[in-house]
C-alpha positions in Angstrom: 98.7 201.6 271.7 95.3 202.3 269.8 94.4 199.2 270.0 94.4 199.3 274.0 92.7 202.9 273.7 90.2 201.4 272.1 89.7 198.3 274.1 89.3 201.1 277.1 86.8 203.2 274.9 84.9 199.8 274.2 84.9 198.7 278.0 83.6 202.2 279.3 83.5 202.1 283.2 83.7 199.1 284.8 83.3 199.6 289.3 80.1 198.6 290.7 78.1 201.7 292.2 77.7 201.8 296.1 74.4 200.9 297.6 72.1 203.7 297.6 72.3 204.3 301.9 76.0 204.7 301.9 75.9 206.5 298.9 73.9 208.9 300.2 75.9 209.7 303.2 79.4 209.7 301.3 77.8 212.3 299.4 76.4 214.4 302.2 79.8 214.3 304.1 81.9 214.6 300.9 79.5 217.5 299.9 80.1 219.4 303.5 83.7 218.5 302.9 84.3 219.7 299.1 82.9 223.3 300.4 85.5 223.6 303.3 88.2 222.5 301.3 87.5 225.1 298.4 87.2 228.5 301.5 90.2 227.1 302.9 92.7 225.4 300.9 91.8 226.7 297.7 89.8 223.5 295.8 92.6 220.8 297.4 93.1 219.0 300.4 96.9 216.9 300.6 96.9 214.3 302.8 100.1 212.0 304.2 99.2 209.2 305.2 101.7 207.5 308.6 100.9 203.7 310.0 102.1 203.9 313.2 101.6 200.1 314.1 98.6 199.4 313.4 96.4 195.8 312.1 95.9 197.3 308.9 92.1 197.4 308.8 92.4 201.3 308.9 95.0 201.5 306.2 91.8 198.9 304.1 89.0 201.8 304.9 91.5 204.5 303.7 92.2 203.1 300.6 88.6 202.5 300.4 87.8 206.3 301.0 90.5 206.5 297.9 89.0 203.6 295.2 87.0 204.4 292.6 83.9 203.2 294.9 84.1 206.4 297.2 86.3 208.7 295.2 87.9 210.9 297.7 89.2 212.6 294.9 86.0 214.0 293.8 85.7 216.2 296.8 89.6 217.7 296.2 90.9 215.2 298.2 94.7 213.9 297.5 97.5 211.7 299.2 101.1 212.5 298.8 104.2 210.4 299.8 105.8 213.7 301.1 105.1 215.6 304.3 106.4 218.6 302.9 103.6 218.9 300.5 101.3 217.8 303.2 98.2 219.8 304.6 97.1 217.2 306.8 98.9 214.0 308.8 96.2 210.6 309.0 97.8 208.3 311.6 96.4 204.9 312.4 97.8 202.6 314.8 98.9 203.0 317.9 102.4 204.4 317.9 105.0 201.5 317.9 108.2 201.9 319.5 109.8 201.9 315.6 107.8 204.3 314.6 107.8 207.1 317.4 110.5 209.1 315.9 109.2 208.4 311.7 106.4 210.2 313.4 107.5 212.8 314.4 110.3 213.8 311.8 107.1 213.5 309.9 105.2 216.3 311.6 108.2 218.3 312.2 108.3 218.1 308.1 104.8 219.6 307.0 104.5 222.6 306.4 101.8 224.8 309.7 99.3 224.9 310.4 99.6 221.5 310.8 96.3 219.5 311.2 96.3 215.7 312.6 93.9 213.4 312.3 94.2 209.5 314.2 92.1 206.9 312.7 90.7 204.2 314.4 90.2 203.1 318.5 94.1 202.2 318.7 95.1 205.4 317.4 92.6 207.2 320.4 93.4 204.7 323.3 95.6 202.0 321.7 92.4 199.8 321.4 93.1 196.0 321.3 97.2 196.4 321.6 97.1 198.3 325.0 100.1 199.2 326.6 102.6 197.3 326.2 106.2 197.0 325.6 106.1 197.5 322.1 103.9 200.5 322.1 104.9 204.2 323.1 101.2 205.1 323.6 98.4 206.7 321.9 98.8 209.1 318.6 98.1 212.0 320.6 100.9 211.2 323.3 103.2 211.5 320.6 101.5 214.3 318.1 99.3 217.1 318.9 95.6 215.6 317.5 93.2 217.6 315.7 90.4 215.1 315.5 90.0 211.6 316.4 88.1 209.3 314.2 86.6 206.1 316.3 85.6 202.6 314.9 87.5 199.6 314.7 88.1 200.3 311.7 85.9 203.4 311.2 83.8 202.9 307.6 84.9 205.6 304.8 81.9 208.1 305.6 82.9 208.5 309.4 86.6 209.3 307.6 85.6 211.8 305.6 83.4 213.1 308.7 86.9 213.0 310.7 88.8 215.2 308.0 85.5 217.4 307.9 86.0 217.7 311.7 89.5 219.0 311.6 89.4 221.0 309.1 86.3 222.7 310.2 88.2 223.9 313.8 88.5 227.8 314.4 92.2 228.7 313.3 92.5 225.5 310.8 93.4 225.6 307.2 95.0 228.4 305.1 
């Protein structure tokens, strides 16, 4: 064990730093973001996180906004496996026949006021999937929406705009 502790000590910090542009506006937006977050849920924003049906581009720019590149964290921003714990739903996809009622059992378990954000152009308008047999509709057919975040995928700073979005609506947060 100390010899892996010191192996870690000897290392030091590995990740590459982001270019200097997107740096720049992850920390402008994460700034904005850390400052709502602290007046209205008291320093710590819990996300859960639903795929609805989607490609899984969105899911790779969330876990992006959640790597050690962009550090969600640093702005008090957290993901929890329960909706009961939850003070905000991220959907991607659009919502797959399968998944209609996960959803909503899922929003029917967080706790109000309950803020929604859909990622990506399928979530909005089911992007490249359409209608089809396999699809129920859009996120906000299913869910009421607090913000919509487009892109296909959207990059990590226009996430953390979309969760800045929703939370900065008259009547959100605690």
């Amino acid at each position: 064990m100390l010899r892996i502790l010191h192996q870690i000590w000897r290392t030091g910090v590995v990740t590459e730093p982001l270019p200097p542009l997107e740096e720049g506006r992850v920390t402008l937006a994460g700034e904005r973001l850390e400052e709502e977050i602290l007046k209205r849920f008291r320093g710590s924003l819990t996300i859960r996180f639903v795929d609805a049906g989607s490609c899984n581009a969105c899911e790779l720019e969330i876990t992006a906004v959640n790597n050690p590149f962009y550090d969600c964290e640093r702005f008090g921003i957290h993901f929890t496996a329960s909706p009961r714990f939850a003070d905000m739903l991220l959907v991607t996809g659009p919502v797959a026949r399968n998944m209609e009622v996960a959803l909503r059992r899922t929003y029917d378990a967080m706790p109000g006021p309950k803020l929604v954000v859909a990622v990506g152009d399928c979530a909005y308008d089911c992007g490249v999937f359409g209608e089809s047999y396999a699809t129920v509709k859009s996120v906000s057919d299913v869910v009421p929406v607090s913000a919509f975040i487009h892109g296909c995928p959207p990059p990590p700073a226009a996430i953390l705009g979309g969760i800045m979005a929703a939370i900065g609506k008259d009547g959100a947060g605690r």
